[in-house]
Backbone atoms as SQL, in Angstrom:
CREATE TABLE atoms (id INTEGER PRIMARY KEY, chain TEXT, resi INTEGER, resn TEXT, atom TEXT, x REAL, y REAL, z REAL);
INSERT INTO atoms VALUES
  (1, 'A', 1, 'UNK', 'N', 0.799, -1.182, 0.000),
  (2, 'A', 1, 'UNK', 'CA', 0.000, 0.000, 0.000),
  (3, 'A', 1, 'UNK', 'C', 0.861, 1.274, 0.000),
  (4, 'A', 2, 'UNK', 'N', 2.088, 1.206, 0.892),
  (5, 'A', 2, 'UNK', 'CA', 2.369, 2.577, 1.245),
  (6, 'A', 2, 'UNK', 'C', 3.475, 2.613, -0.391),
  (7, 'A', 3, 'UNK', 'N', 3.962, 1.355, -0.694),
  (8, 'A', 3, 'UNK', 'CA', 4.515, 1.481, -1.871),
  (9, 'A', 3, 'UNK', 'C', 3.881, 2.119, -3.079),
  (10, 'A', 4, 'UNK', 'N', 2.471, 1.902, -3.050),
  (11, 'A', 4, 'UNK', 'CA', 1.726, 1.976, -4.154),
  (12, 'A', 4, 'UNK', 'C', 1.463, 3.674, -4.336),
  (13, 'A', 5, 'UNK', 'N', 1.156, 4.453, -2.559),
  (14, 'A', 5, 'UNK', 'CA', 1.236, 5.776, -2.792),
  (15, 'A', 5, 'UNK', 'C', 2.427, 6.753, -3.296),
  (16, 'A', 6, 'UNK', 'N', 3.422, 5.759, -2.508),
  (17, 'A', 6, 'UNK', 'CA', 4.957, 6.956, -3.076),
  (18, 'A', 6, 'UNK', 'C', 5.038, 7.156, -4.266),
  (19, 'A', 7, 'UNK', 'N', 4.658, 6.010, -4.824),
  (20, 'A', 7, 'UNK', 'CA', 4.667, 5.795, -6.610),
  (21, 'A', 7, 'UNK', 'C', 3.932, 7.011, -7.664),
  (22, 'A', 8, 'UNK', 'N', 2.922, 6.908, -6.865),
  (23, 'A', 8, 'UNK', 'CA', 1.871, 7.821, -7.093),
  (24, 'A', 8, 'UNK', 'C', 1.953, 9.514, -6.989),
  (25, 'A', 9, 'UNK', 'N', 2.521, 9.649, -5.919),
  (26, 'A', 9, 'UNK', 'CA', 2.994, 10.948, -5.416),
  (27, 'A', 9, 'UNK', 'C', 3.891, 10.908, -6.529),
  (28, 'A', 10, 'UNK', 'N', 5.360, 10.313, -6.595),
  (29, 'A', 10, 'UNK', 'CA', 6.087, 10.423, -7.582),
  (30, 'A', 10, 'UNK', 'C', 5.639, 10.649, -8.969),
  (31, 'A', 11, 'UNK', 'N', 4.970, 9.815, -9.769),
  (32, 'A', 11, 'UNK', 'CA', 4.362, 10.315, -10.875),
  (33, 'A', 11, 'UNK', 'C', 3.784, 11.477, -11.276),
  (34, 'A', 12, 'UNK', 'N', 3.298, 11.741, -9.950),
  (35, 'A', 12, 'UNK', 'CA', 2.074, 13.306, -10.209),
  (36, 'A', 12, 'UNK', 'C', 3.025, 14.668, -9.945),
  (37, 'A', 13, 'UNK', 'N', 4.473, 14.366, -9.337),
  (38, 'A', 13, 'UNK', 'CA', 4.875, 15.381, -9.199),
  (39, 'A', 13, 'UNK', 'C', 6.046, 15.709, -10.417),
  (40, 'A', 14, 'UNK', 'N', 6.507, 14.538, -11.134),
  (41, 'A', 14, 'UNK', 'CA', 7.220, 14.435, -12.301),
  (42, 'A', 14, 'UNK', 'C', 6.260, 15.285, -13.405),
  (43, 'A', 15, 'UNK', 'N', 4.717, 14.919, -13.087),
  (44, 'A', 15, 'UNK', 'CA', 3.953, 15.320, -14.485),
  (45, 'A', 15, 'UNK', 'C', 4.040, 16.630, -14.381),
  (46, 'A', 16, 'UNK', 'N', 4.159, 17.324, -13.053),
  (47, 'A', 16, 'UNK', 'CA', 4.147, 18.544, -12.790),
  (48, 'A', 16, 'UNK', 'C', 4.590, 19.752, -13.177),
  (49, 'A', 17, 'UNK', 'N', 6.217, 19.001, -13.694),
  (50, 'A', 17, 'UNK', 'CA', 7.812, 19.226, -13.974),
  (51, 'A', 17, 'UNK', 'C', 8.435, 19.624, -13.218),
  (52, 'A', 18, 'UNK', 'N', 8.422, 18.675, -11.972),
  (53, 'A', 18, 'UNK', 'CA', 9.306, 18.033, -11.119),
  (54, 'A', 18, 'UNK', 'C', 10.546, 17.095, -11.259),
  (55, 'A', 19, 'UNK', 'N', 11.858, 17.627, -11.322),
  (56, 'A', 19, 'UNK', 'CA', 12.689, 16.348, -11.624),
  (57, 'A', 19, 'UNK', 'C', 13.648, 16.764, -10.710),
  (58, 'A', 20, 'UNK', 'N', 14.360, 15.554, -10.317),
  (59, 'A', 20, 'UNK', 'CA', 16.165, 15.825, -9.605),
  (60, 'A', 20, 'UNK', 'C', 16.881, 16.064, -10.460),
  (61, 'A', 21, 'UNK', 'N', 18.103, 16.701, -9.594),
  (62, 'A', 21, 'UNK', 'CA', 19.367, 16.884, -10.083),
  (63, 'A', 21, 'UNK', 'C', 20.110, 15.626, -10.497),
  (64, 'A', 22, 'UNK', 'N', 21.106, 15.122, -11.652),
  (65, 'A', 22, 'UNK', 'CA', 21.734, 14.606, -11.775),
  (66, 'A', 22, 'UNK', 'C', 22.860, 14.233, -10.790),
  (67, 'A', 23, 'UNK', 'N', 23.780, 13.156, -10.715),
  (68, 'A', 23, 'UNK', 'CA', 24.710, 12.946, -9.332),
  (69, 'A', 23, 'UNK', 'C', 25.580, 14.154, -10.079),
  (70, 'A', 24, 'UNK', 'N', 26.082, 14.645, -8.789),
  (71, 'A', 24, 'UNK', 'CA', 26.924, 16.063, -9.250),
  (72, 'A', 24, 'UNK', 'C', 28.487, 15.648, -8.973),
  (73, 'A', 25, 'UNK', 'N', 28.563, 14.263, -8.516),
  (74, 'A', 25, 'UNK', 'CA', 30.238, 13.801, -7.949),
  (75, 'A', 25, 'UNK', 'C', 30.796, 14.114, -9.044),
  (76, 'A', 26, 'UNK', 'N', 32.053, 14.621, -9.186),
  (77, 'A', 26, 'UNK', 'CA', 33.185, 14.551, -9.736),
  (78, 'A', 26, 'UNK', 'C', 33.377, 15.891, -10.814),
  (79, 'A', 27, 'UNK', 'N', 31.857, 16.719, -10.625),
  (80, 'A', 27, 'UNK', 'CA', 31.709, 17.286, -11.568),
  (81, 'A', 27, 'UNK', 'C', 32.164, 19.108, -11.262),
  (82, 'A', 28, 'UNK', 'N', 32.549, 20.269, -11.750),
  (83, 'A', 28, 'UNK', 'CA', 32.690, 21.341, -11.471),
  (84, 'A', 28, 'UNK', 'C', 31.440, 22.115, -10.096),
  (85, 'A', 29, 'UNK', 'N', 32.256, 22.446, -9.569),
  (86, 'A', 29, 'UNK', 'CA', 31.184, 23.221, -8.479),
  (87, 'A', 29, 'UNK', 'C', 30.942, 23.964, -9.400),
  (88, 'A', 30, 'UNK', 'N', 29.521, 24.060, -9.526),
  (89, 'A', 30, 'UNK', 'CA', 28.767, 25.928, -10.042),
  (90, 'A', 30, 'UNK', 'C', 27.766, 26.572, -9.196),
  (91, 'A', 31, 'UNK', 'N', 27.739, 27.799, -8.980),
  (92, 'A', 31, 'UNK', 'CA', 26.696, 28.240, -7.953),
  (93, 'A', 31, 'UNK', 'C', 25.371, 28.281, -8.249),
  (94, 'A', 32, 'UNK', 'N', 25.572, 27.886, -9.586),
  (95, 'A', 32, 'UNK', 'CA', 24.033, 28.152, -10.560),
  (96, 'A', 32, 'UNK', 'C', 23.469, 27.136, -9.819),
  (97, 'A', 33, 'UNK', 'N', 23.584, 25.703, -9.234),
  (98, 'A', 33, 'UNK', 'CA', 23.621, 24.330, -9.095),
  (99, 'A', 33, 'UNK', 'C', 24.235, 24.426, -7.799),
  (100, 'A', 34, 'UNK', 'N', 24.739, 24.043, -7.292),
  (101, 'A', 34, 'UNK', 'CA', 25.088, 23.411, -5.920),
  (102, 'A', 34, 'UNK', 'C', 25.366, 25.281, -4.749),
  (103, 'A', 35, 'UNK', 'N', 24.996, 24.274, -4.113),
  (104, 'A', 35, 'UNK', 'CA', 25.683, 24.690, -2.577),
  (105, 'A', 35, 'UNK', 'C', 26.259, 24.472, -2.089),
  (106, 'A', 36, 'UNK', 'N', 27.463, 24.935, -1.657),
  (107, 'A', 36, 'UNK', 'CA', 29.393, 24.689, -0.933),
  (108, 'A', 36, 'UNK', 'C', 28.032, 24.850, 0.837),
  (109, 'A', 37, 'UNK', 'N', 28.615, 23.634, 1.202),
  (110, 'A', 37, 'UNK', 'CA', 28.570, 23.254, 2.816),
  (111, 'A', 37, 'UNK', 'C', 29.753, 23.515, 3.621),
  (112, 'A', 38, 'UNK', 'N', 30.621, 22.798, 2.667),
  (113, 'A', 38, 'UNK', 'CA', 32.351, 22.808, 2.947),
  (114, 'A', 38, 'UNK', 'C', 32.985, 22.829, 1.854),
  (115, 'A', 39, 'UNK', 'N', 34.265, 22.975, 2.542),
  (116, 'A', 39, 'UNK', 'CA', 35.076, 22.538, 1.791),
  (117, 'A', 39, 'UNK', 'C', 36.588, 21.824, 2.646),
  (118, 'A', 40, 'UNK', 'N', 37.323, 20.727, 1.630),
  (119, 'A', 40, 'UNK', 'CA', 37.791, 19.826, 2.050),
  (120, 'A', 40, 'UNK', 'C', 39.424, 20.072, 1.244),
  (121, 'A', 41, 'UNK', 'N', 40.156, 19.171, 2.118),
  (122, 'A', 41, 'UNK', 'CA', 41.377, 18.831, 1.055),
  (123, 'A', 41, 'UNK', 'C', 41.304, 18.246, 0.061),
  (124, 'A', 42, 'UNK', 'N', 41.295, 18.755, -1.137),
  (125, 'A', 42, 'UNK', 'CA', 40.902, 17.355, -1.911),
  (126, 'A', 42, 'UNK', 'C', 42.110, 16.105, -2.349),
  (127, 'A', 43, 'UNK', 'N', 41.808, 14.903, -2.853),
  (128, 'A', 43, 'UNK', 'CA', 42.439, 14.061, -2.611),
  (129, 'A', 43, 'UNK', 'C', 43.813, 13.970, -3.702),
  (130, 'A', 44, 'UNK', 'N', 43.097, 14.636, -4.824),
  (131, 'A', 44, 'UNK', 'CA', 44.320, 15.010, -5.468),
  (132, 'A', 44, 'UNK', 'C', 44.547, 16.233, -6.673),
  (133, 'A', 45, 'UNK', 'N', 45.184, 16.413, -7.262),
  (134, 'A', 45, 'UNK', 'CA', 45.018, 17.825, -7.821),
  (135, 'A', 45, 'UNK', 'C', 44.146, 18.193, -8.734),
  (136, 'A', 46, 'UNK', 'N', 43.960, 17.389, -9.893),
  (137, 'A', 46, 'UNK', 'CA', 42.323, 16.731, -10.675),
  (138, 'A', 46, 'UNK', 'C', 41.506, 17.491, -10.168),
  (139, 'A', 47, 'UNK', 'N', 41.159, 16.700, -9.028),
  (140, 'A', 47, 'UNK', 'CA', 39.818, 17.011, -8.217),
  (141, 'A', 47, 'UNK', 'C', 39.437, 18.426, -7.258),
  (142, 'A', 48, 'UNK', 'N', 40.542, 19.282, -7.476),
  (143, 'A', 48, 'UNK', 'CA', 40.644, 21.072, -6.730),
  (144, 'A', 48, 'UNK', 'C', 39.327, 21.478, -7.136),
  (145, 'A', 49, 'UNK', 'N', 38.487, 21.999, -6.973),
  (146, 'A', 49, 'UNK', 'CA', 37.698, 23.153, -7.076),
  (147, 'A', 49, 'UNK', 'C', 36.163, 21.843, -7.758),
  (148, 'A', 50, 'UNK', 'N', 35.986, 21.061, -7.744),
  (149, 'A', 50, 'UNK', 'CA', 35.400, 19.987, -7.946),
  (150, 'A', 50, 'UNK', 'C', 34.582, 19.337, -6.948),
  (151, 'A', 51, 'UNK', 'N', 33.207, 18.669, -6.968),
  (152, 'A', 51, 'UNK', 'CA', 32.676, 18.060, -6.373),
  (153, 'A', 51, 'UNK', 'C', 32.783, 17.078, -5.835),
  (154, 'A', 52, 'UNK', 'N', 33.020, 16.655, -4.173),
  (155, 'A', 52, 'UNK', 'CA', 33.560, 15.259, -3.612),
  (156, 'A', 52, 'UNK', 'C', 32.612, 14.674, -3.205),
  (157, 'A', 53, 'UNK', 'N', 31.470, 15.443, -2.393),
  (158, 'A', 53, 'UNK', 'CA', 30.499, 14.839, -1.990),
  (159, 'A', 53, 'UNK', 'C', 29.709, 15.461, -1.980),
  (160, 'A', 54, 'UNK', 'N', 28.042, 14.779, -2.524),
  (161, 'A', 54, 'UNK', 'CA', 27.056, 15.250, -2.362),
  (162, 'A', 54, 'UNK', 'C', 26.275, 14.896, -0.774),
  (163, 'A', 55, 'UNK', 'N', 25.790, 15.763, 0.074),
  (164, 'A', 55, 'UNK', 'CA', 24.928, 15.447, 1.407),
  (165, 'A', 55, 'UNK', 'C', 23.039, 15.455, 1.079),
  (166, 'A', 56, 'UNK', 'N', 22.977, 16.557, 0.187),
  (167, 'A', 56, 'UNK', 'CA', 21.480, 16.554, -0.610),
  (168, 'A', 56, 'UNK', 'C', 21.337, 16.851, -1.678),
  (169, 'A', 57, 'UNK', 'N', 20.321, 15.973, -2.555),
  (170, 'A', 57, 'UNK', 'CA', 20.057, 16.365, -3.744),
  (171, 'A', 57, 'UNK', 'C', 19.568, 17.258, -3.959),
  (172, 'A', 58, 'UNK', 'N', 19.319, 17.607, -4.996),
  (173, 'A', 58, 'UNK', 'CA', 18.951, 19.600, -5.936),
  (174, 'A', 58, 'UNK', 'C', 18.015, 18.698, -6.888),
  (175, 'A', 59, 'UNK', 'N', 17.174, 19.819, -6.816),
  (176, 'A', 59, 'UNK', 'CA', 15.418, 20.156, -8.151),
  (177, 'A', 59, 'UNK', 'C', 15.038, 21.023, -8.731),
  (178, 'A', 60, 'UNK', 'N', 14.962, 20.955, -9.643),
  (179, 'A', 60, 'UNK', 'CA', 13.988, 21.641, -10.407),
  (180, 'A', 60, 'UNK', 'C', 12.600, 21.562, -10.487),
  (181, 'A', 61, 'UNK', 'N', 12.040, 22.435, -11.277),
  (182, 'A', 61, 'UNK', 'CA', 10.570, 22.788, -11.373),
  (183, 'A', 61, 'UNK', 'C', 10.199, 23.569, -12.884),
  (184, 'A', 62, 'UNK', 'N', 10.097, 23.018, -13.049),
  (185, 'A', 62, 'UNK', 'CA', 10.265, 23.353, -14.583),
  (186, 'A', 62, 'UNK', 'C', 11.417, 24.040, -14.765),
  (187, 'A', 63, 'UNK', 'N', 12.348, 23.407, -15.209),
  (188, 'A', 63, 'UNK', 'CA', 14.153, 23.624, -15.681),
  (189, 'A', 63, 'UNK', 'C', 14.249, 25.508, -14.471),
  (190, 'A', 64, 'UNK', 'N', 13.622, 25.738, -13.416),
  (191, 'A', 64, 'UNK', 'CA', 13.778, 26.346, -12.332),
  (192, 'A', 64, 'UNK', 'C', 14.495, 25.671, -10.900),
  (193, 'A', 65, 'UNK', 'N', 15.610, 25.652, -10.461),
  (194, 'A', 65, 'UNK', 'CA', 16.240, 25.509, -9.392),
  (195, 'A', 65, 'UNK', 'C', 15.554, 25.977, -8.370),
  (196, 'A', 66, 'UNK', 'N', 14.421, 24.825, -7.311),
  (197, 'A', 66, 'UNK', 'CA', 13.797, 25.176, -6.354),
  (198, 'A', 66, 'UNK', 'C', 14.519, 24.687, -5.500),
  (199, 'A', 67, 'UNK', 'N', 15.607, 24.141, -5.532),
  (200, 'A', 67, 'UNK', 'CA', 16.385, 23.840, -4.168),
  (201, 'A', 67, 'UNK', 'C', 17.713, 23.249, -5.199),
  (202, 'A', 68, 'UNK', 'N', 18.605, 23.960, -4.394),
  (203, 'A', 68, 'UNK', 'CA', 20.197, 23.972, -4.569),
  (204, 'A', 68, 'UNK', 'C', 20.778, 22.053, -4.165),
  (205, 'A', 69, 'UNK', 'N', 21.478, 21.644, -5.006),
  (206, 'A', 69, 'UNK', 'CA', 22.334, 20.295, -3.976),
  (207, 'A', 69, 'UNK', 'C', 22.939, 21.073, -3.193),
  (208, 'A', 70, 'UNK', 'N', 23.545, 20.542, -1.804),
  (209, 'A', 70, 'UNK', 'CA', 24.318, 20.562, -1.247),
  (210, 'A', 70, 'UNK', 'C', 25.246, 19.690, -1.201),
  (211, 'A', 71, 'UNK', 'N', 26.810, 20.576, -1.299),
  (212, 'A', 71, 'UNK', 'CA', 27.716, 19.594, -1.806),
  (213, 'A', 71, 'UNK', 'C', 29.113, 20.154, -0.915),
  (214, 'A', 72, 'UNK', 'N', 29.984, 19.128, -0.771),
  (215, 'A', 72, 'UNK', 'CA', 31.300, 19.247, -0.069),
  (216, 'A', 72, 'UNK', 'C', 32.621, 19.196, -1.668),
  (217, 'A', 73, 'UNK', 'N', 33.533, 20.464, -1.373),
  (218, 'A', 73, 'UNK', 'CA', 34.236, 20.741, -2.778),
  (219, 'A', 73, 'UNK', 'C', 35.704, 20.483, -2.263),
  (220, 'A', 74, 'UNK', 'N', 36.303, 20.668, -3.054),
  (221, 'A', 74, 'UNK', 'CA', 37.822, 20.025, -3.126),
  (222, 'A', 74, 'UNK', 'C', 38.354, 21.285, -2.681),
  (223, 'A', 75, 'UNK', 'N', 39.234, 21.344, -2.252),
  (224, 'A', 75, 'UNK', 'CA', 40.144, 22.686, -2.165),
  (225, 'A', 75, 'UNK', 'C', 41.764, 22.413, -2.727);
């Protein structure tokens, strides 16, 4: 049952134009898109100014950013 509602909720809010953010690991911090929580050492030089970890996902609303990811960046 409770499976059958999430499903449901999910569908109706996709039709809406509701979607997530893509995984943002590995990818350029942009402010357009994420939110710096922290920032970290990163592990190697590659990865400076780059996404290490995501803590929350980011949405849209019709191709509108209603909530930022929050993300931990390389330094």
């Amino acid at each position: 049952g409770f499976d059958l509602i999430h499903s449901k909720l999910l569908s109706t809010l996709e039709q809406k134009g509701l979607k997530s953010m893509d995984s943002t690991l590995g990818k350029d911090f942009d402010t357009d898109f994420h939110e710096a929580i922290t920032q970290i050492p990163s592990p190697s030089d590659d990865m400076k100014g780059k996404v290490i970890d995501q803590t929350e996902k980011g949405y849209f609303l019709n191709d509108k950013v209603i909530r930022y990811a929050k993300v931990v960046v390389g330094q």
